[in-house]
C-alpha atoms as one frame of an Amber mdcrd trajectory, in Angstrom:
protein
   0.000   0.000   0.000   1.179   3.419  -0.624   1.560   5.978   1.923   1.126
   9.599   2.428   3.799  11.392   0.014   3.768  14.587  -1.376   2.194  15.007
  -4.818   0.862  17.622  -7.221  -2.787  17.500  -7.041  -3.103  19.016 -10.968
  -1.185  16.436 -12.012  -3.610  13.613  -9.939  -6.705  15.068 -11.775  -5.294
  15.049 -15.386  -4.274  11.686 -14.368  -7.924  10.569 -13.521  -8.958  12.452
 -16.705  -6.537  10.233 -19.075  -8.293   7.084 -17.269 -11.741   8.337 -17.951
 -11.276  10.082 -21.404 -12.355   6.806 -23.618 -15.258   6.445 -21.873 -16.576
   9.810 -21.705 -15.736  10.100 -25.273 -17.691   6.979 -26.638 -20.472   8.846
 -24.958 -19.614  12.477 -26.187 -19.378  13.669 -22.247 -16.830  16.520 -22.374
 -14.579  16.927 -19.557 -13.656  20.624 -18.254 -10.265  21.202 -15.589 -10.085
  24.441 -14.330  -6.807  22.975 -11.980  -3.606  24.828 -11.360  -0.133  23.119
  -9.329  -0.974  22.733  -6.043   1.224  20.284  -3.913  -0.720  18.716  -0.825
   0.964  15.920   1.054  -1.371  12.529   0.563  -2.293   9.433  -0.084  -2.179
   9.785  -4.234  -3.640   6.076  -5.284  -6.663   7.516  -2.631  -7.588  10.438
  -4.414  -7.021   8.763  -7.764  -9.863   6.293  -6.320 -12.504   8.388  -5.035
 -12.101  10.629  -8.059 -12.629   7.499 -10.616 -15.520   6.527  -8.476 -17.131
  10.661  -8.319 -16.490  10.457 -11.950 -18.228   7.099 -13.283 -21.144   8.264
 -11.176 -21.745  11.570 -12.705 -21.448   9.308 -16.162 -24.186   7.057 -15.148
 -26.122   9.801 -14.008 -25.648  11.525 -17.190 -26.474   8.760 -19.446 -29.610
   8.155 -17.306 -30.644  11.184 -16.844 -29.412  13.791 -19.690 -32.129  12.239
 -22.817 -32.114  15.749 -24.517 -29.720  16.567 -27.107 -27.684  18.875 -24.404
 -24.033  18.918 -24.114 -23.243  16.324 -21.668 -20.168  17.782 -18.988 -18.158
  17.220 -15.585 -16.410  20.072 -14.724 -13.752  19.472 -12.231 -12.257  22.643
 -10.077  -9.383  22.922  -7.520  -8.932  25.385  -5.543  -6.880  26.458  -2.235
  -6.227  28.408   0.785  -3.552  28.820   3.053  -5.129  25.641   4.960  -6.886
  23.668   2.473  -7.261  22.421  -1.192 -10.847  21.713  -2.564 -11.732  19.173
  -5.888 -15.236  20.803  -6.873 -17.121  18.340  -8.959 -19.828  19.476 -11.157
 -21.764  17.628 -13.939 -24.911  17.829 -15.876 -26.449  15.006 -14.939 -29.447
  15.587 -12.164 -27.711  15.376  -8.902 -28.211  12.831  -6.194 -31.657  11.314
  -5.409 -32.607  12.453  -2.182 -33.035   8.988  -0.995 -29.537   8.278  -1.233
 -27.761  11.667  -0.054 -27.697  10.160   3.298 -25.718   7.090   2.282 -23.401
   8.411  -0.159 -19.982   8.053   2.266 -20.990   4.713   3.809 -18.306   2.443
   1.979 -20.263  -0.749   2.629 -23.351   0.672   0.247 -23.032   0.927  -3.582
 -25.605   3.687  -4.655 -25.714   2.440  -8.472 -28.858   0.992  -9.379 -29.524
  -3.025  -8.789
């Protein structure tokens, strides 16, 4: 397992773009980074996880929700502080049901349909 190391969170995003671009593509789902360098100290195969996960969701929820002929798009932010760095997510795709909201960070439930 890798641990904690410093890394350059741009470069972890376009990295988790690359792994995600044939698959948006077949499905003509255009991906936006509005990123700059920004070195946290972390746990890089973590964040490369969560954001594959954030990102195949808003895919599903774009193919399931988005039947109109409108552009189909995640746009993926980072910004910082002197304290903190934030990944803002955004997509087109309908947001979260309300009946799962509350389940969302439990890592024993899946929230994809059954």
């Amino acid at each position: 397992a890798q641990t904690a190391c410093e890394i350059n969170l741009k470069d972890t995003i376009q990295k988790v773009k690359q792994l995600t671009k044939d698959a948006y593509e077949y499905h003509n789902i255009q991906i936006i980074l509005d990123t700059k360098d920004c070195e946290v100290f972390t746990n890089e195969n973590l964040v490369i996880q969560a954001l594959l996960n954030i990102s195949n969701n808003a895919k599903d929820a774009i193919l399931e929700n988005n039947k109109s002929d409108e552009n189909a798009f995640v746009f993926i932010s980072l910004v910082e502080d002197e304290k903190h760095a934030v990944i803002k997510i955004r997509d087109n795709g309908g947001g979260i049901k309300e009946e799962i909201k509350n389940k969302i960070f439990d890592s024993i439930n899946s929230v994809a349909a059954k």
